[in-house]
TORFIKE-181340 format. One record per residue (C-alpha): residue in three letters; x, y, z. Coordinates in steps of 0.5 Angstrom, whole numbers, plus 2048, in hexadecimal, padded with zeros to 3 digits. Layout:
<mipas>
AlaXYZ
...
</mipas>
This chain:
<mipas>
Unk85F7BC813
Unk85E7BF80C
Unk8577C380B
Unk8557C3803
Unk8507C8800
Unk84C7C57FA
Unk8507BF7F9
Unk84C7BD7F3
Unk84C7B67F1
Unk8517B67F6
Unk8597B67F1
Unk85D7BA7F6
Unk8597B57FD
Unk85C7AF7F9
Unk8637B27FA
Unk8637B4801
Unk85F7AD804
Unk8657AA800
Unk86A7AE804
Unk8677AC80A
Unk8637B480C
Unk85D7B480F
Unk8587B780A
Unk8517BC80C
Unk84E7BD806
Unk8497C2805
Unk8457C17FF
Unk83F7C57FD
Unk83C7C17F7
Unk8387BC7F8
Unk83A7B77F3
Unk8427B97F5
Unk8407B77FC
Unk83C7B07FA
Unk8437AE7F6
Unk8487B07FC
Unk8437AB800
Unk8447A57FC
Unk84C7A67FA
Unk84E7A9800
Unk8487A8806
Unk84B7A2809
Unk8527A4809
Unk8547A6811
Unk8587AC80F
Unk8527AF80B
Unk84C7B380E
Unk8477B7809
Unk8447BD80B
Unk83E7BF807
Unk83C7C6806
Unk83D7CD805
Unk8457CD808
Unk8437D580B
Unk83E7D180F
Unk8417CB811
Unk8487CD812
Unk8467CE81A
Unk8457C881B
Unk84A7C5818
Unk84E7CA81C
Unk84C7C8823
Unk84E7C1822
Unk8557C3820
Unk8597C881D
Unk85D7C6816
Unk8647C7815
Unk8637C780D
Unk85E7CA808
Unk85C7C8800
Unk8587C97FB
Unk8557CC7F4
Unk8517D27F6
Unk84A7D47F4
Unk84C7DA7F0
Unk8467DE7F3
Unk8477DB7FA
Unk8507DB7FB
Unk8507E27FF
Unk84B7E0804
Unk84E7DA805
Unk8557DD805
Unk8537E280B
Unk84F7DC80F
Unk8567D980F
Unk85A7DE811
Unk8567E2815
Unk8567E181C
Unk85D7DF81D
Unk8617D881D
Unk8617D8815
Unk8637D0813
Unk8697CF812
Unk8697CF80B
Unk8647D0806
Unk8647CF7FE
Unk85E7D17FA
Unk85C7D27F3
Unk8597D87F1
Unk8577DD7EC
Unk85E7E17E9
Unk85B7E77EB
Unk85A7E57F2
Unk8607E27F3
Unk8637E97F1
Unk85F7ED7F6
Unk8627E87FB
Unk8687E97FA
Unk8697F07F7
Unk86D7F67FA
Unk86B7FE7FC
Unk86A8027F6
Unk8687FD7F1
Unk8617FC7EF
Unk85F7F57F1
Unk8627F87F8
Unk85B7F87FE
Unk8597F7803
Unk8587EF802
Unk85F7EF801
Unk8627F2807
Unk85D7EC80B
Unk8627E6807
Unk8697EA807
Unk8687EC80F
Unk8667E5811
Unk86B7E280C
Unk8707E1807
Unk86D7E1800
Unk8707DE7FA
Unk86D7DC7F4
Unk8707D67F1
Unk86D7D57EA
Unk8687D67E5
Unk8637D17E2
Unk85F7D27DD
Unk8587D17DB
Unk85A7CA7D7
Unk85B7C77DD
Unk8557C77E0
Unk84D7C37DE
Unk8497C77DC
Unk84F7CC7DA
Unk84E7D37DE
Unk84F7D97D9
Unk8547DB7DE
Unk85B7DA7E0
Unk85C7D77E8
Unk8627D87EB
Unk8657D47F1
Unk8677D87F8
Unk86B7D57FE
Unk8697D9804
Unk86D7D780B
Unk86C7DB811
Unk8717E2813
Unk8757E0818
Unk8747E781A
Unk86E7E8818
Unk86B7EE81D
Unk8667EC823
Unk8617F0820
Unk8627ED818
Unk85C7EA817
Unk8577EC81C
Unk8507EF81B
Unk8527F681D
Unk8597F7818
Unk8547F3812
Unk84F7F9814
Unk8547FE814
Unk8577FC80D
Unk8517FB809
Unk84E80280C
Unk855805809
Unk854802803
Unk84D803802
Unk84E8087FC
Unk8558087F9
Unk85480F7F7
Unk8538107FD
Unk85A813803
Unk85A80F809
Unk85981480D
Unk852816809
Unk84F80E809
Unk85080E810
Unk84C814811
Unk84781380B
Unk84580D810
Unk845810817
Unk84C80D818
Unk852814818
Unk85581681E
Unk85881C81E
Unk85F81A81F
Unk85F814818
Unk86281A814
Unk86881B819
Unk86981481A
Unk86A813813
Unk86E819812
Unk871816818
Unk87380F814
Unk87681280E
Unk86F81480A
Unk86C81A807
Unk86581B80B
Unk862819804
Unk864813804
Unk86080D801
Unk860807804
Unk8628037FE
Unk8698077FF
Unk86B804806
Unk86E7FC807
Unk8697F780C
Unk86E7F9811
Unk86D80080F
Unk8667FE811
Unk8667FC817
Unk86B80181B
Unk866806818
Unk86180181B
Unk863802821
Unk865809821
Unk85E80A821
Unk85D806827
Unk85C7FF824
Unk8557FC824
Unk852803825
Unk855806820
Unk85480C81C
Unk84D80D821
Unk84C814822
</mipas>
């Protein structure tokens, strides 16, 4: 089954029917919804969602899991999105977004570099991330004034247990609350610095001031776990 996110007048729902895929589509348009119904309501492989997909998902997802998800992303919603589907465990099998460039580069950017966060560390512990090409505004109606890229997502064979669960998201954002910030000194800004974080970087081949922006996802999480895993860093 294929999950489709904002199909629109439904462009892309026409190729996957032809290839025989079943399609949940997720629409939040009113007059998108109307127009998927009559081209495409009596069809057996196609099923509308109507709504807000944060808030329909669930349902979506205890009737039946999908193997791959598409779709144009609203710029302002492609985060909480993303983190909905990779969190959690058992990420779809293959996923292909357009996004913003900029979000595409956070999702896909590594240590050291000024698009690296903590946003990055969810898509790249959880899966492999490869921008595949850029699309620019002349592409789309009504024309954005930005550019969009394309970004495949596929789940790391050896993604970590903890790789997308609430307590390393929390533990990631916290030690990049402030990139002025060390990682020892986040932790502690927030209540979260046990005494031992600097030994442990140390420890792993880091000087105690280190930034979180320095270390790799995995890094992260054997730092994570160092700390003692959902409680880590509580003093």
């Amino acid at each position: 089954m294929v999950w489709e996110i904002g199909p629109g007048l439904g462009a892309m729902t026409a190729e996957l029917l032809d290839r025989d895929f079943r399609v949940e589509a997720f629409e939040i348009d009113p007059g998108f919804s109307a127009a998927l119904r009559e081209i495409y309501g009596e069809l057996p492989g196609f099923r509308l969602r109507e709504g807000d997909f944060l808030r329909t998902r669930a349902a979506a997802l205890a009737e039946a899991r999908p193997d791959r998800v598409l779709g144009n992303l609203p710029y302002n919603a492609a985060a909480a999105m993303l983190a909905a589907l990779l969190e959690g465990g058992r990420p779809p099998a293959r996923m292909v977004f357009t996004v913003q460039k900029e979000a595409a580069r956070r999702m896909a950017s590594g240590p050291g570099t000024k698009d690296y966060a903590s946003f990055t560390v969810l898509c790249r512990s959880v899966c492999e991330v490869r921008i595949a090409f850029d699309i620019g505004s002349s592409s789309f109606w009504p024309a954005p004034r930005v550019t969009s890229s394309v970004v495949l997502l596929s789940p790391r064979a050896d993604a970590a247990p903890e790789a997308g669960t609430p307590g390393f998201t929390r533990f990631v954002r916290s030690l990049f609350s402030s990139r002025r910030k060390t990682a020892v000194n986040n932790l502690r800004a927030l209540g979260r610095s046990g005494p031992d974080a600097a030994e442990i970087l140390r420890g792993m081949g880091f000087p105690a001031d280190a930034r979180a922006e320095a270390l790799t996802p995995d890094e992260l999480l054997a730092f994570y776990r160092a700390l003692g895993g959902p409680d880590a860093g509580r003093d």
